[in-house]
SERO-4910 file (N, C-alpha, C, O; in steps of 0.05 Angstrom, whole numbers):
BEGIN
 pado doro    nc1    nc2    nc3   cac1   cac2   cac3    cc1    cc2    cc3    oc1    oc2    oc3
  Unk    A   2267   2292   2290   2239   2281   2287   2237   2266   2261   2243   2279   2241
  Unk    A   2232   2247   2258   2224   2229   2242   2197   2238   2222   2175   2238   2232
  Unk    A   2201   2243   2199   2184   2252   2180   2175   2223   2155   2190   2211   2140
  Unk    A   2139   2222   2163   2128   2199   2150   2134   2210   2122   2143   2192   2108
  Unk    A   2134   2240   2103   2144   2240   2077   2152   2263   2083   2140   2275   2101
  Unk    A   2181   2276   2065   2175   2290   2069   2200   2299   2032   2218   2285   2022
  Unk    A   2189   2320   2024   2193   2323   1991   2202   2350   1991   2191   2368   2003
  Unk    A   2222   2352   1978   2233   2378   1957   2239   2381   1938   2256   2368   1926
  Unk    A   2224   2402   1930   2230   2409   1902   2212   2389   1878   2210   2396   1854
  Unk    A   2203   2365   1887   2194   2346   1873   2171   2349   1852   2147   2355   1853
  Unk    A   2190   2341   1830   2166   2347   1803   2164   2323   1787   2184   2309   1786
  Unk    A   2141   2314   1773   2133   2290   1759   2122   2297   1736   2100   2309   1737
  Unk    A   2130   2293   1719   2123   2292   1686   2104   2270   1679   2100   2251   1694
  Unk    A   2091   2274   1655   2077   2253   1648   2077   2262   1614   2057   2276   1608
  Unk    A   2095   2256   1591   2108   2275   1570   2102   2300   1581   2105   2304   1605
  Unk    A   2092   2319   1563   2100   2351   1573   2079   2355   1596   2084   2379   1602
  Unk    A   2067   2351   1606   2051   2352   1630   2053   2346   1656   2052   2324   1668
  Unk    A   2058   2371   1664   2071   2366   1700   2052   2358   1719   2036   2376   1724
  Unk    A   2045   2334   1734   2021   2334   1750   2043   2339   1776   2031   2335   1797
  Unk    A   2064   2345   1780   2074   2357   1808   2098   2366   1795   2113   2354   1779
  Unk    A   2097   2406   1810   2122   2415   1799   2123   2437   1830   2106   2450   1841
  Unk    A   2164   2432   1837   2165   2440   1862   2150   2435   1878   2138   2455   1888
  Unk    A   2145   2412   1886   2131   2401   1910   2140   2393   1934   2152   2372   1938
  Unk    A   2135   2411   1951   2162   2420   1982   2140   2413   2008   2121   2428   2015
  Unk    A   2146   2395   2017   2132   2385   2040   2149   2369   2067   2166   2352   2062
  Unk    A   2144   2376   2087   2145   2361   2104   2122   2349   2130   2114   2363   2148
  Unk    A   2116   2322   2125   2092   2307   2142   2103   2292   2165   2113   2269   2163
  Unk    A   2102   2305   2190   2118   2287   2213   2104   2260   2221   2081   2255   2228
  Unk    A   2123   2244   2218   2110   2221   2233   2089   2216   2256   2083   2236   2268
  Unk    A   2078   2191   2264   2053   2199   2277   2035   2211   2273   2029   2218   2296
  Unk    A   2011   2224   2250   2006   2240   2248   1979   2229   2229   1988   2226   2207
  Unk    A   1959   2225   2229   1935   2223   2211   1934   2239   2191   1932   2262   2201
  Unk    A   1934   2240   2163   1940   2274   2143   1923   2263   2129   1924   2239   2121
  Unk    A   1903   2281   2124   1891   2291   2104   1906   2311   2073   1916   2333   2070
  Unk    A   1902   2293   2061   1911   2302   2033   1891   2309   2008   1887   2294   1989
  Unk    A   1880   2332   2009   1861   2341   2000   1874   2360   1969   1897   2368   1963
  Unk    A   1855   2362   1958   1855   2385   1936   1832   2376   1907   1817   2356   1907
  Unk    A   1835   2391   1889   1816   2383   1869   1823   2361   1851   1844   2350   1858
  Unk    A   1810   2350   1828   1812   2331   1817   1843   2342   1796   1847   2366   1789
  Unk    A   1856   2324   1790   1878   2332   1773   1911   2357   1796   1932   2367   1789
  Unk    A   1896   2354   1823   1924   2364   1840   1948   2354   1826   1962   2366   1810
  Unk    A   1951   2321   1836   1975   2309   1827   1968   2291   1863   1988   2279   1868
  Unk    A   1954   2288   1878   1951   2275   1902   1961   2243   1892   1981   2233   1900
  Unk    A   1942   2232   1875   1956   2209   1865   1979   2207   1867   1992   2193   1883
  Unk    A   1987   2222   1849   2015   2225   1833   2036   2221   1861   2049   2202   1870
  Unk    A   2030   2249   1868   2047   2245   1905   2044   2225   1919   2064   2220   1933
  Unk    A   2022   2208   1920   2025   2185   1940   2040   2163   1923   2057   2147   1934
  Unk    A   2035   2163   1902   2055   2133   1881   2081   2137   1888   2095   2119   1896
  Unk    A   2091   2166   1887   2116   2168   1899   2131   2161   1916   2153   2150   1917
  Unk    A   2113   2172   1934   2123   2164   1966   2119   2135   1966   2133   2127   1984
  Unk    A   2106   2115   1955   2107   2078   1953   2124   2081   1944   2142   2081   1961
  Unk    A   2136   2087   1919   2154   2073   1907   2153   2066   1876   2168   2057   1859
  Unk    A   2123   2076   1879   2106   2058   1849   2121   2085   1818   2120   2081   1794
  Unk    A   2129   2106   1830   2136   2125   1808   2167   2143   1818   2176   2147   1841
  Unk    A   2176   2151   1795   2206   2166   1802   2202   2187   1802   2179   2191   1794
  Unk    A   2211   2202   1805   2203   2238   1818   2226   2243   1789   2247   2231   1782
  Unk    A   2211   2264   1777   2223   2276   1752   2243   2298   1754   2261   2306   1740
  Unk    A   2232   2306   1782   2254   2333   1790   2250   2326   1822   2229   2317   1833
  Unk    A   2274   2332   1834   2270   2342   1855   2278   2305   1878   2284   2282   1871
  Unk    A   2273   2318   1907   2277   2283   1918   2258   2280   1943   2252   2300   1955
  Unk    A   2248   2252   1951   2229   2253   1963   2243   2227   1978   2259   2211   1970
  Unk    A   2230   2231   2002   2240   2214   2029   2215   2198   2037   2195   2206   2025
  Unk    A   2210   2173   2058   2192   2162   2068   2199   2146   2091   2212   2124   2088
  Unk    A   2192   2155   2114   2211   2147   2147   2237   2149   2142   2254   2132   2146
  Unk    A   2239   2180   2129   2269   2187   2130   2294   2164   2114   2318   2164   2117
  Unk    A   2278   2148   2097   2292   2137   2078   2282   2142   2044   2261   2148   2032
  Unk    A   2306   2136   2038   2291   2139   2001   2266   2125   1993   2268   2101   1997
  Unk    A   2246   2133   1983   2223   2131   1971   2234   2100   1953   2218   2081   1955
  Unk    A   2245   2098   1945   2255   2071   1924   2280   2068   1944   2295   2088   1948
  Unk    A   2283   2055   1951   2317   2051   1977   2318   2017   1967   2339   2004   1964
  Unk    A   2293   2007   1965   2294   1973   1969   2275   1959   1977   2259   1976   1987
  Unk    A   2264   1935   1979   2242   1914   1998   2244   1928   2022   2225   1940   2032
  Unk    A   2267   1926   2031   2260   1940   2067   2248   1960   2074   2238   1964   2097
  Unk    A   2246   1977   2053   2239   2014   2057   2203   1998   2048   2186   2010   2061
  Unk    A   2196   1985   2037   2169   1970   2026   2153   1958   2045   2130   1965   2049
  Unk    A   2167   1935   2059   2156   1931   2085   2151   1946   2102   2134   1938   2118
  Unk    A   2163   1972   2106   2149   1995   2118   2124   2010   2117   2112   2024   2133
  Unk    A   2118   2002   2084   2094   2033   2084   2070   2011   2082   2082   1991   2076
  Unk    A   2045   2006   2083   2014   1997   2074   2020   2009   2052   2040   2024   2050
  Unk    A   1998   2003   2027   1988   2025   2010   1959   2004   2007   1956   1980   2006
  Unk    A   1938   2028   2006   1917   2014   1989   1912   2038   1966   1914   2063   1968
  Unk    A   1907   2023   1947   1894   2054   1920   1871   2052   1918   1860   2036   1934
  Unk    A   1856   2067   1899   1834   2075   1895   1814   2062   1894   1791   2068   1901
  Unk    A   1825   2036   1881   1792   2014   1876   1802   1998   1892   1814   1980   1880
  Unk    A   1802   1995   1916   1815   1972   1933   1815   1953   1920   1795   1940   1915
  Unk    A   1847   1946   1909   1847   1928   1897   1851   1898   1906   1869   1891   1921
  Unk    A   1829   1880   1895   1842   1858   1902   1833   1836   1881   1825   1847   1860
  Unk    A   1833   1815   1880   1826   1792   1859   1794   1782   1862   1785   1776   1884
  Unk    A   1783   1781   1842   1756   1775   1849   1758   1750   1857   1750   1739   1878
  Unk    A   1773   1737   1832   1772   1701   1839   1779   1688   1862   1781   1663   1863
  Unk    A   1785   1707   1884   1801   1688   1898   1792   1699   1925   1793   1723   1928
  Unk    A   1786   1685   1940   1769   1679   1965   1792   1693   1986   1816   1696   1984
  Unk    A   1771   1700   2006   1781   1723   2034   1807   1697   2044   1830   1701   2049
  Unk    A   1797   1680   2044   1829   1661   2056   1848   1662   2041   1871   1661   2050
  Unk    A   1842   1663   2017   1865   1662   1993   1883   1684   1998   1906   1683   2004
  Unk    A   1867   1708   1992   1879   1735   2001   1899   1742   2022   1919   1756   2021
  Unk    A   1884   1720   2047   1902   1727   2076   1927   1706   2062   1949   1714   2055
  Unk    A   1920   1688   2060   1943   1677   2049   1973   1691   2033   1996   1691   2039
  Unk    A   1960   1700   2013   1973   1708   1989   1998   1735   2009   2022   1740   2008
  Unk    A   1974   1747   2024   1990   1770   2046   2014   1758   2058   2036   1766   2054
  Unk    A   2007   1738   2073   2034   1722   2086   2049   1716   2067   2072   1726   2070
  Unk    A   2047   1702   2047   2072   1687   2029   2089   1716   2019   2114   1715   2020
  Unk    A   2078   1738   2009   2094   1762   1997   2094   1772   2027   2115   1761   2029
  Unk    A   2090   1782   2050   2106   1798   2067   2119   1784   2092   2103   1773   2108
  Unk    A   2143   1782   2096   2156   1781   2111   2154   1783   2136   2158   1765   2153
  Unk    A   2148   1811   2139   2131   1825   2168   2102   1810   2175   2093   1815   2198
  Unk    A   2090   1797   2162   2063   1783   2164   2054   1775   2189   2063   1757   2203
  Unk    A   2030   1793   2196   2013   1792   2229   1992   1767   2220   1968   1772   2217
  Unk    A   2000   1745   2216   1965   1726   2215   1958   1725   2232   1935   1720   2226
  Unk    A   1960   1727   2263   1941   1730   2285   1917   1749   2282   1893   1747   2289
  Unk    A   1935   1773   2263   1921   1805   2269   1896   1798   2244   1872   1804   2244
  Unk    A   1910   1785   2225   1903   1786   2200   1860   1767   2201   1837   1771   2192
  Unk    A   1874   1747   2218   1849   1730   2230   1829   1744   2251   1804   1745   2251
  Unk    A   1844   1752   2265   1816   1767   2285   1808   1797   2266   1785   1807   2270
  Unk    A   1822   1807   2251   1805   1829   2235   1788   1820   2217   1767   1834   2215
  Unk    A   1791   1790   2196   1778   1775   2182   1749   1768   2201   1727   1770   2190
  Unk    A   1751   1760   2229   1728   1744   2246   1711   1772   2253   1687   1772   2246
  Unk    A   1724   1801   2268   1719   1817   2276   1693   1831   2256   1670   1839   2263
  Unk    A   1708   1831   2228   1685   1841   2210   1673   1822   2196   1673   1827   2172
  Unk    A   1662   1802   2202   1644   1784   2193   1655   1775   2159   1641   1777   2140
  Unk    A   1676   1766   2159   1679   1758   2129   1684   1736   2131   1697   1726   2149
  Unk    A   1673   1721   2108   1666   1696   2103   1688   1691   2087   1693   1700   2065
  Unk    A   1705   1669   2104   1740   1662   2084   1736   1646   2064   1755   1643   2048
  Unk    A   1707   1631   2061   1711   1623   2037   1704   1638   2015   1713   1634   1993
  Unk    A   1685   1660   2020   1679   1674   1997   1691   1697   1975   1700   1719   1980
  Unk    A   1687   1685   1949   1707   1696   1935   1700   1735   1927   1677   1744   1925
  Unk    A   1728   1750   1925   1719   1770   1939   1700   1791   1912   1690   1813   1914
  Unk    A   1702   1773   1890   1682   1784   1863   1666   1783   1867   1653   1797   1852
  Unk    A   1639   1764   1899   1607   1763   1902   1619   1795   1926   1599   1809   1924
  Unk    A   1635   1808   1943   1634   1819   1965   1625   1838   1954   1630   1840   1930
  Unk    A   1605   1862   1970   1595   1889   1971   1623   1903   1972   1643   1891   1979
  Unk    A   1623   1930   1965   1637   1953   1963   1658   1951   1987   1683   1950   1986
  Unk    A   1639   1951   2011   1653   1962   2031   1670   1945   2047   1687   1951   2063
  Unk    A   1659   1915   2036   1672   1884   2042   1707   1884   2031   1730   1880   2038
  Unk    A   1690   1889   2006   1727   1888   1995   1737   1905   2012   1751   1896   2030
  Unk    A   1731   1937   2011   1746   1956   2018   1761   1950   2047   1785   1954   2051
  Unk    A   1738   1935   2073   1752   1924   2083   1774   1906   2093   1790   1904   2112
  Unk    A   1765   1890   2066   1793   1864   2066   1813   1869   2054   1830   1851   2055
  Unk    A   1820   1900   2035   1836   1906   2025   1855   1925   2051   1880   1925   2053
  Unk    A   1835   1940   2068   1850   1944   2086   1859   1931   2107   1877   1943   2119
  Unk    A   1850   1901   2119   1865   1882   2126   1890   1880   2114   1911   1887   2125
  Unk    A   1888   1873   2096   1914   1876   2084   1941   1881   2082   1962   1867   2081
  Unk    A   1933   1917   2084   1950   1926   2075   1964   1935   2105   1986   1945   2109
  Unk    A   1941   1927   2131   1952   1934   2160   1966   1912   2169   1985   1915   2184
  Unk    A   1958   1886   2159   1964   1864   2174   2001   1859   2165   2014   1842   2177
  Unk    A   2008   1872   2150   2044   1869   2144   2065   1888   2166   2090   1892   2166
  Unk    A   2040   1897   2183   2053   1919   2206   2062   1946   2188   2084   1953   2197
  Unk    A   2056   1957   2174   2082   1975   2170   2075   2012   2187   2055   2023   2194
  Unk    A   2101   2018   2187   2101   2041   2196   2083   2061   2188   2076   2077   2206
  Unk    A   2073   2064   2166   2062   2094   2154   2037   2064   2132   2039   2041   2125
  Unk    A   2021   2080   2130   1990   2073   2118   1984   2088   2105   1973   2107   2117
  Unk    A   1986   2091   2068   1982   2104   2049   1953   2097   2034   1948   2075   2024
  Unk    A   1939   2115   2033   1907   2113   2032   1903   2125   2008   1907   2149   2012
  Unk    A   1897   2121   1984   1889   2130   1956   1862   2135   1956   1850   2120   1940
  Unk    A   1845   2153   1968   1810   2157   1962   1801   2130   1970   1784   2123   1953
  Unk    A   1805   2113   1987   1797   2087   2002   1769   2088   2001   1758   2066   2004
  Unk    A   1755   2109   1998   1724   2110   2007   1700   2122   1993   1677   2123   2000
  Unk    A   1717   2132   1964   1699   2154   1941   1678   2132   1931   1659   2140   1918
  Unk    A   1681   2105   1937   1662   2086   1919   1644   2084   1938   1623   2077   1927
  Unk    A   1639   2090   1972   1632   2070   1984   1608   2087   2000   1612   2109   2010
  Unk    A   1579   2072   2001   1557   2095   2005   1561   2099   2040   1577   2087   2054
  Unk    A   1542   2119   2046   1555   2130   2069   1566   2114   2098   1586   2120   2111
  Unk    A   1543   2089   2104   1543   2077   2125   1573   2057   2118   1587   2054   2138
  Unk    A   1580   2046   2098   1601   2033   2088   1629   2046   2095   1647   2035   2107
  Unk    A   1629   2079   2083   1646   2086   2093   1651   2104   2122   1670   2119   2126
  Unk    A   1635   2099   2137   1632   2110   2166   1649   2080   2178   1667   2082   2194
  Unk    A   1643   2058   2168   1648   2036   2187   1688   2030   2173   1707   2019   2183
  Unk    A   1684   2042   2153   1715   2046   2138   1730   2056   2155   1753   2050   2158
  Unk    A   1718   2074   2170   1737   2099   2181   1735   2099   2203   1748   2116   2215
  Unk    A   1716   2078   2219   1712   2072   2238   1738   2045   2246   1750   2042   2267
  Unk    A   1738   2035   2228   1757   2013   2228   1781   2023   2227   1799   2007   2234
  Unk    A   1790   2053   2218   1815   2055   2209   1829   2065   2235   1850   2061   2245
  Unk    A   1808   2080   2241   1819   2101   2275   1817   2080   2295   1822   2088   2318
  Unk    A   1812   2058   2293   1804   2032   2316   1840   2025   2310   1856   2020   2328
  Unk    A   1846   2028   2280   1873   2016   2281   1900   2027   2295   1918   2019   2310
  Unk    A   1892   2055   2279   1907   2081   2289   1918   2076   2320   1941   2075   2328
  Unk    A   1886   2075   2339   1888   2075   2363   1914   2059   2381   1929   2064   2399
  Unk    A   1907   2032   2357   1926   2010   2372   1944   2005   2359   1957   1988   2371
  Unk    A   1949   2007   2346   1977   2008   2329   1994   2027   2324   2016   2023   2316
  Unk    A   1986   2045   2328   2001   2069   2329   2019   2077   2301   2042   2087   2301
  Unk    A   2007   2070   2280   2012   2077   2257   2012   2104   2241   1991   2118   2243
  Unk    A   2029   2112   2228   2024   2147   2224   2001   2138   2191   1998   2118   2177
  Unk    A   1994   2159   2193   1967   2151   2164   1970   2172   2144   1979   2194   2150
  Unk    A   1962   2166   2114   1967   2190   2101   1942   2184   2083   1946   2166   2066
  Unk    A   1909   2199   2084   1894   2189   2067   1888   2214   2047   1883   2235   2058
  Unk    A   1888   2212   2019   1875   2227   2006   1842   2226   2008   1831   2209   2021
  Unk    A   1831   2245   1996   1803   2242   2003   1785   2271   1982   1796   2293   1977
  Unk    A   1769   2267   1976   1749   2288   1963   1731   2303   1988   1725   2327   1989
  Unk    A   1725   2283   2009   1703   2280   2021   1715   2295   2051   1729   2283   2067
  Unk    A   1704   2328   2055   1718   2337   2073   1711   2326   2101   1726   2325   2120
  Unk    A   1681   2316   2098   1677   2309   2131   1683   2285   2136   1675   2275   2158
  Unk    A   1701   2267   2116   1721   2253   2127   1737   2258   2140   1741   2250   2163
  Unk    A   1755   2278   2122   1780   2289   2138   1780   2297   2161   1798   2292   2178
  Unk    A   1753   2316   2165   1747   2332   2188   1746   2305   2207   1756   2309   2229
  Unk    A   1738   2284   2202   1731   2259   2219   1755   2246   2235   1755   2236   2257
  Unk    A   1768   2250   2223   1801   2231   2222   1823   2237   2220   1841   2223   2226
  Unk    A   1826   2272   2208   1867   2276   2208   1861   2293   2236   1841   2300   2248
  Unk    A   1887   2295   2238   1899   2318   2258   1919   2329   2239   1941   2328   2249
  Unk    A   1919   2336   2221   1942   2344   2206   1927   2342   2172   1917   2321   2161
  Unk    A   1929   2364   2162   1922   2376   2131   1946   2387   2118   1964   2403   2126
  Unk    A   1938   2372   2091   1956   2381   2064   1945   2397   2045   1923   2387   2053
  Unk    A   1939   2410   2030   1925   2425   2018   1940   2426   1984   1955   2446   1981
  Unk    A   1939   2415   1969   1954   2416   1940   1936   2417   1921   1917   2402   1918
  Unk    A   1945   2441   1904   1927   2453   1882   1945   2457   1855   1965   2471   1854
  Unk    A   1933   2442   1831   1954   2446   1805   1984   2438   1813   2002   2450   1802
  Unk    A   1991   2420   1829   2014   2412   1825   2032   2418   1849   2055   2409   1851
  Unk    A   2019   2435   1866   2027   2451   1884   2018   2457   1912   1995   2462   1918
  Unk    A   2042   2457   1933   2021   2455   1957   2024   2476   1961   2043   2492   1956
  Unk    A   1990   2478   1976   1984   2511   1992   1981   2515   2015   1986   2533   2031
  Unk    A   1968   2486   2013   1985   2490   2053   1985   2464   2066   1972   2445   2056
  Unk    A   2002   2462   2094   2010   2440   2107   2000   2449   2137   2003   2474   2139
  Unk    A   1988   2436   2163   1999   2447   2185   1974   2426   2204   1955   2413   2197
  Unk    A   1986   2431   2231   1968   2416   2237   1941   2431   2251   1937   2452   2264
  Unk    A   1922   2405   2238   1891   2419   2237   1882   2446   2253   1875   2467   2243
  Unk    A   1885   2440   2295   1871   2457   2307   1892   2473   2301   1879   2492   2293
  Unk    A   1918   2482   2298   1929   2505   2297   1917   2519   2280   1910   2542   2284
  Unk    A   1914   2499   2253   1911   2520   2223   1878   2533   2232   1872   2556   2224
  Unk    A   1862   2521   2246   1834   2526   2252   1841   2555   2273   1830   2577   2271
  Unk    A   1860   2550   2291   1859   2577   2312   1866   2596   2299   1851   2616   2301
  Unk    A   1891   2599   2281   1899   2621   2260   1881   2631   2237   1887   2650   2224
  Unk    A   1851   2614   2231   1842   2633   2211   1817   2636   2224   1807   2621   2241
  Unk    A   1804   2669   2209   1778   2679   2227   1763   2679   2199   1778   2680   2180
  Unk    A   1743   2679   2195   1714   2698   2183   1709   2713   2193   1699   2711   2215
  Unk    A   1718   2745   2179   1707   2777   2185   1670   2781   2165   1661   2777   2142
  Unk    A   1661   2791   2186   1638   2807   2171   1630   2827   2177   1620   2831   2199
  Unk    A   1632   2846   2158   1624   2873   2179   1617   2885   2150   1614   2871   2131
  Unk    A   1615   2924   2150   1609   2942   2136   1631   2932   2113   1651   2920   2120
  Unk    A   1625   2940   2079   1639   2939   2065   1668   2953   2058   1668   2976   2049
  Unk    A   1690   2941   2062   1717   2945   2064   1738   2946   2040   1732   2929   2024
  Unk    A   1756   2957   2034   1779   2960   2010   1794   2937   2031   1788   2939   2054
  Unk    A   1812   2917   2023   1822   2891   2033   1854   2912   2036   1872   2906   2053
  Unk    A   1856   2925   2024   1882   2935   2017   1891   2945   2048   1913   2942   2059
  Unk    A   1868   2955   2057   1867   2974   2079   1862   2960   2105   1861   2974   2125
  Unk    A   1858   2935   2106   1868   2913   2125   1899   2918   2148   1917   2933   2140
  Unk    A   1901   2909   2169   1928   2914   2173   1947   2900   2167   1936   2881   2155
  Unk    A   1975   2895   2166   1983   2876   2161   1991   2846   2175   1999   2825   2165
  Unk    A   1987   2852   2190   1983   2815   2204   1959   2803   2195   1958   2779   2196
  Unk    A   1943   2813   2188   1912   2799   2180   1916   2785   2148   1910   2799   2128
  Unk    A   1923   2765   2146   1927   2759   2111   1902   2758   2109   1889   2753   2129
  Unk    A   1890   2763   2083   1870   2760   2069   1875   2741   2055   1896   2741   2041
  Unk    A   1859   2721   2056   1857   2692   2043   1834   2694   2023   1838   2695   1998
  Unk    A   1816   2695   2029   1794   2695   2018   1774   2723   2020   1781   2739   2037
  Unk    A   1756   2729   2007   1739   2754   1999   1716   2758   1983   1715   2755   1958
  Unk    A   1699   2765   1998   1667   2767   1982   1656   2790   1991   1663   2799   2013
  Unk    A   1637   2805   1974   1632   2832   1974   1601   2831   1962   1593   2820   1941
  Unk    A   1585   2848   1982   1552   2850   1968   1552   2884   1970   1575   2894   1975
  Unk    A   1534   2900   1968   1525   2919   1967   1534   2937   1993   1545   2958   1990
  Unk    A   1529   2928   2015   1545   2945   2037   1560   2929   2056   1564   2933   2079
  Unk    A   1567   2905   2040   1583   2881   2066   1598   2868   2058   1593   2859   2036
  Unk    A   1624   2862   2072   1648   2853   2063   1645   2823   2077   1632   2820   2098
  Unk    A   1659   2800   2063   1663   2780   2080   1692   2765   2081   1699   2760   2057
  Unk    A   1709   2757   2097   1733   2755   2093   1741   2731   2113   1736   2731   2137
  Unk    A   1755   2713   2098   1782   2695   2115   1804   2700   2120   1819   2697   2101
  Unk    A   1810   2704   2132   1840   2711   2141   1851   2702   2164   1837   2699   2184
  Unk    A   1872   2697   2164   1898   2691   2179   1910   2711   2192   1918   2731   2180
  Unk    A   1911   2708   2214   1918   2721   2246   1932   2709   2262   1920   2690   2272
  Unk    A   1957   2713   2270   1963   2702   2301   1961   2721   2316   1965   2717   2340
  Unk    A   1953   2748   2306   1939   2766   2334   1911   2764   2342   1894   2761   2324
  Unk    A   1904   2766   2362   1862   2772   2363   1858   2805   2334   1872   2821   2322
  Unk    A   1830   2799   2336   1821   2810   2317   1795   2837   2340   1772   2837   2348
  Unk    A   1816   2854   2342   1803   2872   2357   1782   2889   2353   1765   2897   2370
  Unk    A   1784   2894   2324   1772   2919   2305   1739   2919   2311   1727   2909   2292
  Unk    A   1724   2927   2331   1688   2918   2341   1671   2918   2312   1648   2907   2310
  Unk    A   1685   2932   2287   1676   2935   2274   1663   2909   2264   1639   2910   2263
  Unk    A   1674   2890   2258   1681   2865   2254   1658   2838   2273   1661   2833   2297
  Unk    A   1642   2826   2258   1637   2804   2270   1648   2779   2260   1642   2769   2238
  Unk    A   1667   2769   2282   1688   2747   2281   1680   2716   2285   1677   2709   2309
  Unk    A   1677   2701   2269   1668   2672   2275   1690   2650   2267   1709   2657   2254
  Unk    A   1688   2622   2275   1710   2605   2270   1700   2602   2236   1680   2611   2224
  Unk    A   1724   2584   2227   1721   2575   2199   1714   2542   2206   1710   2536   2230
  Unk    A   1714   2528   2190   1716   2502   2181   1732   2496   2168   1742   2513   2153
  Unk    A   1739   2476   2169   1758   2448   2157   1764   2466   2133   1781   2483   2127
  Unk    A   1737   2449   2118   1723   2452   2091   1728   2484   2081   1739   2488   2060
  Unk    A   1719   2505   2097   1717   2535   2079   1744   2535   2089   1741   2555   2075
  Unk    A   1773   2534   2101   1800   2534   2108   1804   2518   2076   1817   2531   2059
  Unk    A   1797   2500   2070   1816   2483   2048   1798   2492   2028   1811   2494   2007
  Unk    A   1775   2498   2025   1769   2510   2000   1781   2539   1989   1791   2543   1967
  Unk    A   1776   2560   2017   1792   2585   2009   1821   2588   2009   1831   2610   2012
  Unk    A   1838   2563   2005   1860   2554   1997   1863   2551   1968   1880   2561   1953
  Unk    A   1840   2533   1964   1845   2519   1931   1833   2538   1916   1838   2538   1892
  Unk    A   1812   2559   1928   1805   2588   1910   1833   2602   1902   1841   2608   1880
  Unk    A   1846   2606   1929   1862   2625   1923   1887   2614   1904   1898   2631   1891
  Unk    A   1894   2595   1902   1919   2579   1890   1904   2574   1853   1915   2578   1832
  Unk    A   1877   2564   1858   1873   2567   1833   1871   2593   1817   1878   2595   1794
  Unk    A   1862   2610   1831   1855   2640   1817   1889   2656   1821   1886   2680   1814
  Unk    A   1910   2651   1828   1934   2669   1827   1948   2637   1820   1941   2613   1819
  Unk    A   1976   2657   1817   2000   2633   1807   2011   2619   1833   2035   2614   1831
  Unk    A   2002   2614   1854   1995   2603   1879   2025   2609   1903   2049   2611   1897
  Unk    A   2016   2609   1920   2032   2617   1946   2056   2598   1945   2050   2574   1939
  Unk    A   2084   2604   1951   2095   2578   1961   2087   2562   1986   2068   2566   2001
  Unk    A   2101   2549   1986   2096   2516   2008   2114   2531   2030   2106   2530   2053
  Unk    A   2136   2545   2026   2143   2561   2051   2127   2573   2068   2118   2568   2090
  Unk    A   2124   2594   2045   2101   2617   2063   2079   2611   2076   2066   2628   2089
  Unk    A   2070   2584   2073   2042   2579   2075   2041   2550   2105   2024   2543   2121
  Unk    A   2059   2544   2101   2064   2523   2117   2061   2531   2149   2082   2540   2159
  Unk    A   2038   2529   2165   2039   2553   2182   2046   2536   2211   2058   2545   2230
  Unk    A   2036   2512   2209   2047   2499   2243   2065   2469   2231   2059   2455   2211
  Unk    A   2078   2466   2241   2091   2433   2244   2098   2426   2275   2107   2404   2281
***
């Protein structure tokens, strides 16, 4: 199987400051991923990698099963857009499409033109007068129109107010659909993710806590609530992930691949969101799970 990244052991310095240490992942190709965690993970850090844009300080990282730095060819493979969709103010939506063709090789101007017409952008206008979500769009023209295999997404959408980035993400899964591109977007914003991966990363302090794909990781964890409980006294297939306690009531996440029989117990699904939060609780508050143990579907 063909893996869009996939990393071991991989650590990145910045002088004495590790923003990724032992970073053990594998992301199968095909696959929409959500790359979530708090501010200062190292999510950045991990996606520069996998372009090409940074050297892994420890450890080695792959991208369509080639080296992360291999050459131009391994480049023409991936998109990247980063954080402030970057592009030139001075220089007008034609210039841009332009500028795309002359540096890529792989260059779709057919695709590049009907996505330009499709979202109403004006090729003469230069892209320093465009709204937020204008650039953001023509930056993801862009970075789709060179074909490449895997589409690396840096927070594409933290600037952009809500209706801007609904039509972002609307555009991106329109691409997904027909292109059949594997995607890898970081994101703050869970009901994005919830919107768009089939597949979650979970990295906290440097470190992932978990990988797997979405409905699995959703069928494996429950919310217990019932009479107040010692966690200790749990069975053992039930991991305790998470845990809250009032006066006579226990509340708990946990991880099951058996049903949860105990009547004691009222059992409800989790969310996305309380799944990747009672992740980054638990990784922040202990010296965090490995990426083995935790890695629960591929």
């Amino acid at each position: 199987m063909t893996m869009a990244i996939e990393a071991f052991g991989v650590g990145r310095r910045y002088g004495r400051r590790w923003a990724l240490t032992d970073c053990t992942l594998s992301i199968p190709a095909g696959r929409v991923v959500g790359l979530v965690g708090p501010n200062g993970a190292g999510k950045s850090t991990l996606l520069h990698l996998a372009v090409g844009l940074l050297e892994p300080s420890a450890g080695t990282i792959s991208v369509l099963d080639q080296g992360a730095r291999s050459g131009p060819s391994q480049l023409e493979r991936i998109g990247f857009l980063a954080q402030d969709s970057p592009i030139y103010a001075r220089l007008t939506v034609a210039q841009h499409v332009r500028m795309g063709q002359l540096l890529n090789r792989t260059w779709d101007a057919a695709f590049a033109a009907s996505r330009i017409k499709n979202l109403g952008l004006d090729p003469s206008q230069r892209a320093g007068t465009m709204s937020g979500g204008q650039r953001a769009q023509l930056a993801l023209t862009l970075a789709v129109a060179k074909r490449p295999e895997l589409l690396v997404l840096d927070e594409p959408v933290a600037a952009l107010d809500p209706l801007a980035r609904r039509e972002f993400l609307q555009t991106l899964m329109e691409i997904v659909a027909v292109e059949g591109v594997s995607v890898v977007l970081s994101s703050h914003l869970m009901a994005d993710v919830e919107r768009v991966c089939d597949y979650l990363v979970v990295l906290v302090a440097g470190r992932v806590a978990l990988t797997g794909d979405v409905d699995e990781l959703l069928a494996l964890h429950h919310r217990l609530t019932g009479p107040r409980r010692d966690v200790a006294r749990m069975p053992a297939h039930q991991l305790v992930i998470e845990q809250s306690h009032v006066d006579k009531q226990t509340t708990l996440i946990v991880r099951s691949q058996e049903p949860i029989l105990d009547p004691v117990w009222n059992v409800t699904p989790v969310t996305l969101d309380d799944l990747a939060l009672a992740y980054m609780r638990q990784a922040r508050d202990s010296a965090g799970p490995s990426s083995n143990g935790l890695e629960l579907a591929r």
